[in-house]
C-alpha positions in Angstrom: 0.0 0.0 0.0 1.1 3.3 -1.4 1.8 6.1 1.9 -0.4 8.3 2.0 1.3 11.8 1.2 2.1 14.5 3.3 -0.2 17.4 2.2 -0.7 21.4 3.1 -3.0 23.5 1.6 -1.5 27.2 1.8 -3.1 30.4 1.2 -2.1 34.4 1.5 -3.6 37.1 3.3 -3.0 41.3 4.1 -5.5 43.2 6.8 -7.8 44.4 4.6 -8.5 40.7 3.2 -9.0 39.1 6.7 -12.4 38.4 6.5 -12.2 36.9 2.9 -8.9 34.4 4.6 -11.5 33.6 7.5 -14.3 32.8 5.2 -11.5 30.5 3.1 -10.7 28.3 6.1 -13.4 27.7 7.8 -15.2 27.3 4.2 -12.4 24.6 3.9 -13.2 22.7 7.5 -16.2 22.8 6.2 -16.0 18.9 4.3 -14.3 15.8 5.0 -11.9 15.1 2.4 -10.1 11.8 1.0 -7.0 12.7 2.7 -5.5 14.9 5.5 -3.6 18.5 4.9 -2.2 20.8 7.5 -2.6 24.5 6.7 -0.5 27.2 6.1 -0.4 30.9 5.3 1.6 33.3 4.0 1.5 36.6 6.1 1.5 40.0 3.5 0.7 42.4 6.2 -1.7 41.0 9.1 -2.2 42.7 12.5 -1.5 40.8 15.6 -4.8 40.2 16.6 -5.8 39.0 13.0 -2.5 36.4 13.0 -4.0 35.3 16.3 -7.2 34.3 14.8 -5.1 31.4 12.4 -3.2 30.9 14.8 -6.1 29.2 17.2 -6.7 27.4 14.0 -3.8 25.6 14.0 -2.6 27.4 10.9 1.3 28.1 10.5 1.8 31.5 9.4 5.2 32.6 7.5 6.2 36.1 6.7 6.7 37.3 2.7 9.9 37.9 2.0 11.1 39.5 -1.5 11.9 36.5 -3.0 12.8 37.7 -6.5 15.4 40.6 -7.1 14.0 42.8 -10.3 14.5 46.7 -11.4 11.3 47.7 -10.1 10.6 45.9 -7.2 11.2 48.7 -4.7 8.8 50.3 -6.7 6.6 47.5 -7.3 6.5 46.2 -3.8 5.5 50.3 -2.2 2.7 50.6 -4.9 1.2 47.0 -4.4 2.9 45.5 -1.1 0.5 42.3 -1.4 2.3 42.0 -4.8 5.3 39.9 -2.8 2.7 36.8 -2.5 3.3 36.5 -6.1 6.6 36.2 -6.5 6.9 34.2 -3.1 4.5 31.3 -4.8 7.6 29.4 -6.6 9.5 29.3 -2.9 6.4 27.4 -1.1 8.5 24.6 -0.7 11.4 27.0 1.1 8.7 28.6 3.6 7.0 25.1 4.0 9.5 22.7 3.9 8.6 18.9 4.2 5.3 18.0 2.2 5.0 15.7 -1.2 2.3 17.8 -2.5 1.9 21.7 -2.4 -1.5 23.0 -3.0 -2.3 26.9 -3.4 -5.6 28.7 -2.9 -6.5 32.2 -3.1 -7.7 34.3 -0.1 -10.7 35.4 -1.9 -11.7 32.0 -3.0 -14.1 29.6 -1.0 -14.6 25.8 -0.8 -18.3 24.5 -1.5 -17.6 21.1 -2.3 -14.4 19.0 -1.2 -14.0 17.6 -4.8 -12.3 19.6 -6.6 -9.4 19.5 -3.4 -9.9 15.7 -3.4 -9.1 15.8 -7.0 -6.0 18.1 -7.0 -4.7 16.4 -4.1 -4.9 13.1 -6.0 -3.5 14.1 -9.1 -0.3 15.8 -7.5 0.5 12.9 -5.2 0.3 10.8 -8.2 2.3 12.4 -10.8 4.7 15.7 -11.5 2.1 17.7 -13.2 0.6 20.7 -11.8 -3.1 20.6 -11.7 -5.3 23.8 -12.5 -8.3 25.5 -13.7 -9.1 27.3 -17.3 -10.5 30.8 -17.4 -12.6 29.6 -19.9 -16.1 28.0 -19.5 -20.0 27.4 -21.6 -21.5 30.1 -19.1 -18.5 32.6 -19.5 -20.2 34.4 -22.1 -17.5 37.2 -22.5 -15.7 34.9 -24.6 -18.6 34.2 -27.2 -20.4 37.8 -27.6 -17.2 40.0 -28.3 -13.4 39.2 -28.1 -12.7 41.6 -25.4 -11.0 38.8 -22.9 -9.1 37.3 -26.2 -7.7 41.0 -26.4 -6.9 41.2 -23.0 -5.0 38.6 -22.9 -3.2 39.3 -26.2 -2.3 42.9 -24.3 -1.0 41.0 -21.6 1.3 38.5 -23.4 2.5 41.6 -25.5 3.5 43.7 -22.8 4.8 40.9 -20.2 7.4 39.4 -23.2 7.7 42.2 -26.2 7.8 38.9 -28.1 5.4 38.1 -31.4 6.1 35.0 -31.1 5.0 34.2 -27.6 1.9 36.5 -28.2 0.8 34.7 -31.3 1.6 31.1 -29.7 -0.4 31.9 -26.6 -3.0 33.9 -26.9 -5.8 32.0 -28.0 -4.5 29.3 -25.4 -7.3 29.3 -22.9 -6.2 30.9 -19.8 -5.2 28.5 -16.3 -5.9 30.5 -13.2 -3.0 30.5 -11.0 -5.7 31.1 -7.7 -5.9 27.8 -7.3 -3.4 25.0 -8.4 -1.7 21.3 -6.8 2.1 20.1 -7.5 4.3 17.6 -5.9 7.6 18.5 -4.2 9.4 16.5 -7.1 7.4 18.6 -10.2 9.8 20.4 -12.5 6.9 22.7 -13.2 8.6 24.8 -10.2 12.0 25.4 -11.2 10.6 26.3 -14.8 7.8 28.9 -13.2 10.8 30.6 -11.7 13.0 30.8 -14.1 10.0 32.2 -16.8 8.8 35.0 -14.2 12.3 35.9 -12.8 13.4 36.3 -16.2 9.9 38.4 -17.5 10.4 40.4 -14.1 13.9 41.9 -15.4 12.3 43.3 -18.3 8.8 44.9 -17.1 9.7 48.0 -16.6 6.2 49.3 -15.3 3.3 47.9 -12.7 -0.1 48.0 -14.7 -3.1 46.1 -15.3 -1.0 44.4 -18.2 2.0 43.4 -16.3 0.2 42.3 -13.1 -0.5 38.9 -14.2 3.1 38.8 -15.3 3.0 35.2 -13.0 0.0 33.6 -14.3 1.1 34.2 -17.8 4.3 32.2 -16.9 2.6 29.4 -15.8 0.7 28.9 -19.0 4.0 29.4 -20.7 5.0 26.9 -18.5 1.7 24.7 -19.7 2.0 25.3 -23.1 5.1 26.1 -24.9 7.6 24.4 -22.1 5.4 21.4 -22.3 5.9 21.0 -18.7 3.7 18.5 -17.1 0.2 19.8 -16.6 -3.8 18.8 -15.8 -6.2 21.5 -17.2 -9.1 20.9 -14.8 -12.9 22.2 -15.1 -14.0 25.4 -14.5 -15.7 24.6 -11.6 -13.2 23.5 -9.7 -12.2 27.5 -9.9 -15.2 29.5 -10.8 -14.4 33.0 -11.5 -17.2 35.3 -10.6 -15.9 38.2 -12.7 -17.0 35.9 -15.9 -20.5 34.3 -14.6 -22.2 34.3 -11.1 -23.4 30.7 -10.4 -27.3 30.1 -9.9 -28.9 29.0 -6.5 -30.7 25.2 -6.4 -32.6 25.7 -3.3 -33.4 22.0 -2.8 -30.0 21.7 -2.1 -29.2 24.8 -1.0 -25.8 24.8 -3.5 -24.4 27.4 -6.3 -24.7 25.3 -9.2 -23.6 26.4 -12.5 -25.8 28.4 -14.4 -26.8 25.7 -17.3 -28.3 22.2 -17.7 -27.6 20.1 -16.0 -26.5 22.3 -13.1 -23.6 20.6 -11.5 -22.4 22.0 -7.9 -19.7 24.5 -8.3 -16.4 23.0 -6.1 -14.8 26.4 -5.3 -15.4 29.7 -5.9 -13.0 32.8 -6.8 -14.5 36.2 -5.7 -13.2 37.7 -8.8 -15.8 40.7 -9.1 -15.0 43.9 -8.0 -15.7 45.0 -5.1 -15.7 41.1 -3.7 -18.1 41.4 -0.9 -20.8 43.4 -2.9 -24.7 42.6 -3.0 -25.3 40.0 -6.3 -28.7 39.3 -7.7 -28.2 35.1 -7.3 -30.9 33.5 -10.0 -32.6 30.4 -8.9 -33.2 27.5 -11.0 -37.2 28.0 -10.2 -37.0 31.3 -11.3 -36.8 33.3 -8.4 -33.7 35.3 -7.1 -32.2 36.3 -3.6 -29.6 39.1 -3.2 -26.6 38.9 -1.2 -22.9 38.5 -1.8 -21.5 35.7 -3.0 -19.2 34.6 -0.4 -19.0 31.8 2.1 -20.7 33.7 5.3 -23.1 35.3 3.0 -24.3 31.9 2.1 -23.5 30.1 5.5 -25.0 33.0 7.8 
């Protein structure tokens, strides 16, 4: 019988997104799940009284260093400070040493179901891929009625690399979500990440809307061109509620997707702006309720 891996599930957190860390974790001790993680957090800027709250949770907490040296990272880091979670992703194993798999979630993303985690655990402690979620899904309708996110990301590509062939080669590619993702310690998907990033961050002269992403886009460069090993898994296993909000089945009480046949959303990732605003939630008889679509909105 094969050991059952050693397994933490990390996220990141500043003071003013407490409350969206707190609905994370107790959304995620929320399930039983198909095997057992510690927790872990990385600490952007958190008061003492707010570090004391994970703490009584029995979740280790590990300050952000600046874990890449770039041009403008003084610069970067005073604009953005929470920026430093980014580039501290590729060093999870150096802040939490000791696991076989590594798995990242957002803050501002919320467990409904435990498959999804079930399923990324699985698939890192089983191979050297890194398991995430497309951008792209049926119900995201930006993608069908005008090519405004295809753009987007062309903009981003373009300005992150300066480099037509990169832009050409990924920008159709649908787009993984770096919120939420699995790896083993042994993945070579790490040491690539870096070396993509680091070497995009020397070049960026500017933080912007384009260059933000700069990390995400080295992932799928990662995915895609490297060929490194990688799982694309179902939107629903990271729903981004910038592109669709889910619909309400009331029997059940879940946020399913919004179209037949209405699967159960795993996680959510408050990707709206502002996160915590009222949403007009459809249900599937018709009817609607209005609240925000976080965790204690739905579980208070």
């Amino acid at each position: 019988m094969q050991p059952k891996p050693k397994v933490i599930v990390i996220s990141g957190a500043d003071a003013p997104y407490f409350a969206l860390a707190q609905d994370f974790f107790n959304s995620l001790g929320n399930h039983k799940y198909k095997y057992d993680f510690d927790l872990g957090l990385l600490d952007i800027g958190l008061i003492e009284e707010q570090k004391d709250w994970f703490k009584a949770k029995n979740i280790r907490i590990e300050q952000v260093q600046s874990d890449i040296e770039y041009p403008a990272r003084e610069v970067w880091e005073k604009l953005q400070p929470s920026y430093r979670t980014l580039t501290a992703r590729p060093f999870l194993r150096r802040y939490f040493p000791g696991y076989d798999v590594y798995v990242w979630i957002d803050a501002d993303v919320w467990v409904q179901t435990p498959e999804a985690i079930d399923v990324m655990i699985e698939g890192a402690a089983s191979s050297d891929a890194i398991h995430m979620a497309m951008e792209f899904d049926r119900s995201y309708k930006i993608f069908f009625d005008r090519p405004t996110m295809w753009n987007v990301y062309h903009e981003w590509y373009q300005a992150c690399y300066n480099d037509e062939n990169v832009t050409v080669n990924m920008t159709l590619k649908p787009m993984l979500n770096a919120g939420v993702w699995s790896i083993s310690k042994s993945s070579p998907v790490w040491d690539a990440w870096l070396k993509i990033y680091a070497d995009a961050l020397q070049r960026i002269p500017q933080l912007n809307s384009k260059t933000i992403m700069t990390d995400q886009l080295a992932l799928n460069l990662v995915a895609y061109m490297v060929k490194a090993p990688h799982v694309i898994l179902p939107a629903a296993y990271n729903w981004l509620t910038f592109f669709a909000a889910p619909m309400l089945d009331k029997e059940t009480g879940l946020y399913v997707e919004p179209a037949p046949p209405y699967k159960p959303i795993s996680m959510f990732h408050l990707t709206q702006k502002p996160k915590t605003q009222i949403e007009k939630i459809f249900s599937r008889d018709g009817t609607f309720v209005e609240r925000p679509l976080t965790y204690s909105a739905r579980n208070g």
